[in-house]
C-alpha positions as CSV (number, residue, x, y, z in Angstrom):
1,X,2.9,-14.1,-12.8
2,X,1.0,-11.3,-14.9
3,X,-0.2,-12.8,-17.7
4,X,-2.3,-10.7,-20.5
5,X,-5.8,-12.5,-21.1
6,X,-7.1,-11.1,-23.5
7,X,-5.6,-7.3,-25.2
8,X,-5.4,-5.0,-22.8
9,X,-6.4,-7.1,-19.6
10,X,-3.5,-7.8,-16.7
11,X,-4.2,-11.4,-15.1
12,X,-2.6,-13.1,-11.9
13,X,-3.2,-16.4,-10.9
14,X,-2.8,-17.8,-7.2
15,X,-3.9,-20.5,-4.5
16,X,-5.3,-19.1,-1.3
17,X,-3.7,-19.8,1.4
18,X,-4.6,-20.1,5.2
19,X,-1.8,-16.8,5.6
20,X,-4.3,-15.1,3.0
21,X,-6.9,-15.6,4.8
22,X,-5.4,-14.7,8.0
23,X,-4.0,-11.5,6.2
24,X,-7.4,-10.8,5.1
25,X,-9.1,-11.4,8.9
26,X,-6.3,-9.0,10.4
27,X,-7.0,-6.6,7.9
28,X,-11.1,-6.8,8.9
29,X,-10.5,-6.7,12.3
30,X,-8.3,-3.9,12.3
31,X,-11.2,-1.8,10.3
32,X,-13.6,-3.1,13.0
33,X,-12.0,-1.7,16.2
34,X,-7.8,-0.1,15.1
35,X,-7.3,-2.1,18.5
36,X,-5.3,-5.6,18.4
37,X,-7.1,-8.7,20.0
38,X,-4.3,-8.9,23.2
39,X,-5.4,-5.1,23.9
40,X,-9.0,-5.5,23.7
41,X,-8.8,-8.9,25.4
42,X,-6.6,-7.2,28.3
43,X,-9.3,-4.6,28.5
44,X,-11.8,-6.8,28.9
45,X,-10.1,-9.2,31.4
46,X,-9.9,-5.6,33.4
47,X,-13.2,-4.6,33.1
48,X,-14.4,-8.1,34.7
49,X,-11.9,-8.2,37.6
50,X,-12.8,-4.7,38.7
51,X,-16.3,-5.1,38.4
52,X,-15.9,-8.4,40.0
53,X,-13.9,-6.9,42.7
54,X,-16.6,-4.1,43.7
55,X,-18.9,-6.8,44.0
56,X,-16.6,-8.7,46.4
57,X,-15.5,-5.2,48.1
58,X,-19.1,-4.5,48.9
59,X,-20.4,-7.9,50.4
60,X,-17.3,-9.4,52.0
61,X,-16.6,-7.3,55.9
62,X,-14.0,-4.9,56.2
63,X,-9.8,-6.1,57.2
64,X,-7.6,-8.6,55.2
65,X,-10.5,-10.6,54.2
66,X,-12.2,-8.5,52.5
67,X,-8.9,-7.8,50.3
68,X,-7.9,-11.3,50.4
69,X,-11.1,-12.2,48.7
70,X,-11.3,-9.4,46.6
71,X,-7.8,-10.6,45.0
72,X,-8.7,-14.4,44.6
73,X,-12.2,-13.4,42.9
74,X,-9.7,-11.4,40.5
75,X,-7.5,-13.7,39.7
76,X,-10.8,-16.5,39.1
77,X,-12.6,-14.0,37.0
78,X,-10.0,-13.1,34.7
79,X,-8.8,-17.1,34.4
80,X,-12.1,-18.2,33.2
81,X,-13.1,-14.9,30.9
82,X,-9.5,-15.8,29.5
83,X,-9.6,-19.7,28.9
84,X,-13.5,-20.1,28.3
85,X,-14.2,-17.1,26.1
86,X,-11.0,-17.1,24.3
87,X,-9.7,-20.1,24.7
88,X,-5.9,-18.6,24.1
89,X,-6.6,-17.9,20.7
90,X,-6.7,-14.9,18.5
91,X,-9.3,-13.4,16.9
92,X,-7.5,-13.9,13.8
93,X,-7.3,-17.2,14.1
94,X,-11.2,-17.6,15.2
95,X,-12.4,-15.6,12.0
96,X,-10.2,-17.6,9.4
97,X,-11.7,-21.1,10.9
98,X,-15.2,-19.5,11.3
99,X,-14.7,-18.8,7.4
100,X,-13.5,-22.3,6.4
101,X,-15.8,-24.1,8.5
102,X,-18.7,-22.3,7.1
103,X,-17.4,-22.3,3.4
104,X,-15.9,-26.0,2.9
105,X,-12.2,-26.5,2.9
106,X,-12.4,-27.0,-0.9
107,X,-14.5,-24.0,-2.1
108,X,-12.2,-21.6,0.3
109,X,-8.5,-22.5,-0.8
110,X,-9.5,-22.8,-4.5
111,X,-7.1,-21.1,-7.6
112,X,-7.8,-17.1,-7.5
113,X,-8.2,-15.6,-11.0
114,X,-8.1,-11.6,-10.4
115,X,-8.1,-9.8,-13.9
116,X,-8.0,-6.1,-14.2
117,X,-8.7,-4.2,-17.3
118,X,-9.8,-0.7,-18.9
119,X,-13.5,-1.6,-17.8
120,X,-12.9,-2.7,-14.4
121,X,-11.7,-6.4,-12.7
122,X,-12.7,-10.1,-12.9
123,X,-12.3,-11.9,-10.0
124,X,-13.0,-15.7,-10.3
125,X,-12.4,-18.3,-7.1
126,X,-13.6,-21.6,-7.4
127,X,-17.4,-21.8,-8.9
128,X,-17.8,-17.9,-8.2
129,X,-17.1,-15.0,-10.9
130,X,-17.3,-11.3,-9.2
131,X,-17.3,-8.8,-11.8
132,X,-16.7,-5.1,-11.0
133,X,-16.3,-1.9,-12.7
134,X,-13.8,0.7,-11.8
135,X,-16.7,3.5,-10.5
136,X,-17.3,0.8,-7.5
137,X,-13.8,0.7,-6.5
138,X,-12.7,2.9,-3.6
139,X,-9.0,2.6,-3.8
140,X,-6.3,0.9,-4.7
141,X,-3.4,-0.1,-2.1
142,X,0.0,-1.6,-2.6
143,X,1.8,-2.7,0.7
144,X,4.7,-4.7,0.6
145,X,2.8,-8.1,1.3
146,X,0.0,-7.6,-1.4
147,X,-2.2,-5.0,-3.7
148,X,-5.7,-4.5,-1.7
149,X,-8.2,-3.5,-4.4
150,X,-10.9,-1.4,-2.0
151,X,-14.4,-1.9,-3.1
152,X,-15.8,-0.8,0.3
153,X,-14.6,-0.2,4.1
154,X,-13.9,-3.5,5.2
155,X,-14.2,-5.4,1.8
156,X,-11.7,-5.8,-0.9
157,X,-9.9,-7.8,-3.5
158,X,-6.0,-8.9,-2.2
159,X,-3.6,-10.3,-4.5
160,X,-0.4,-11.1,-2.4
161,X,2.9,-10.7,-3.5
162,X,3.8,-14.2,-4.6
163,X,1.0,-14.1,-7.2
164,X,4.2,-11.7,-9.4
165,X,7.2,-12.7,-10.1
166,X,9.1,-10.3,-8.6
167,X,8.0,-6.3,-6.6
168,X,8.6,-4.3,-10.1
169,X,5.8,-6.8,-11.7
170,X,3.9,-5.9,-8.3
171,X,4.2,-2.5,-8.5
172,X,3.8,-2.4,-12.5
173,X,0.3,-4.1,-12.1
174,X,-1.1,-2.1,-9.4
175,X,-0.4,1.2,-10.8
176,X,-2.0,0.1,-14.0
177,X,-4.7,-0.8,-11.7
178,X,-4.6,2.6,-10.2
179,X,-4.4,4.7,-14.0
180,X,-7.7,2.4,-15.0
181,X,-9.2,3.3,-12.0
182,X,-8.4,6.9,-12.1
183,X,-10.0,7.3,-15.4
184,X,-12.9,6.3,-14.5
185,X,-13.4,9.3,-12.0
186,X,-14.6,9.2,-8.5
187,X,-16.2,6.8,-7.3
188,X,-20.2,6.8,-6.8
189,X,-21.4,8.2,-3.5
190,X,-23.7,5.5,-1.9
191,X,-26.5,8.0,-2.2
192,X,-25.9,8.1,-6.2
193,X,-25.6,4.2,-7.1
């Protein structure tokens, strides 16, 4: 719910979730490569069994054997690229227990303060307080899961949907996000800050 903290501030209040922080990974890796973790794992698990397979082609003498061989060195190569390097897991999933193993349990799923005003937002999650003006802000997005506040390519501020009562609050809150943030002008290139 948006609650005003002080006159003329919007604040929202939330727990972060493990869905957050998979929201947040998915939204990373997609920056990183635009290519899902089945495809590129696919690609890979290619890659290996026809390099495998030239290797085998090459050594092993010519006839049945020789395809035989090639096949079953295939088949090995992609079963243990696929259950020792990934382990049947996403990359998702990886990432979000990477971040709660190396943050604490406690210090990663703590309340989420996010409070936007005329002079830029207040984000506050557990012991840490990130304060940001409006000329370091890239953009501002609303999807229909959440309002992505941009403060560089692959890093951002997400306030999901159920931090709102309902999409008009939602949507109310980030375009007031957006007017703030248009008034400040463009952003800084990197060159100028």
């Amino acid at each position: 719910m948006v609650l005003p903290a002080e006159p003329g501030s919007l604040t929202v209040h939330f727990e972060v979730t493990r869905a957050d922080l998979e929201a947040c990974a998915a939204r990373q890796l997609g920056a990183v490569g635009g290519v899902g973790p089945w495809r590129q794992a696919m690609i890979m698990v290619l890659a290996v069994a026809v390099m495998v397979g030239v290797i085998v082609f090459s050594t092993v003498p010519a006839g049945p054997a020789r395809w035989v061989a090639m096949v079953a060195y295939s088949i090995a190569a992609c079963w243990i690229l696929w259950k020792g390097l990934f382990r049947g897991r996403s990359a998702v999933a990886r990432v979000v227990d990477r971040t709660i193993a190396n943050g604490g349990g406690e210090a990663i799923f703590a309340p989420e303060h996010i409070s936007i005003s005329e002079s830029g937002l207040r984000a506050e999650h557990g012991h840490t307080t990130i304060i940001q003006r409006w000329a370091g802000v890239r953009s501002i997005e609303l999807e229909d899961d959440a309002i992505y506040i941009m403060t560089g390519a692959m890093t951002f501020h997400r306030i999901p949907r159920r931090a709102f009562a309902g999409d008009a609050e939602m949507r109310a809150f980030g375009e007031q996000a957006k007017v703030w943030h248009r008034a400040t002008g463009p952003p800084l290139a990197p060159e100028q800050v």
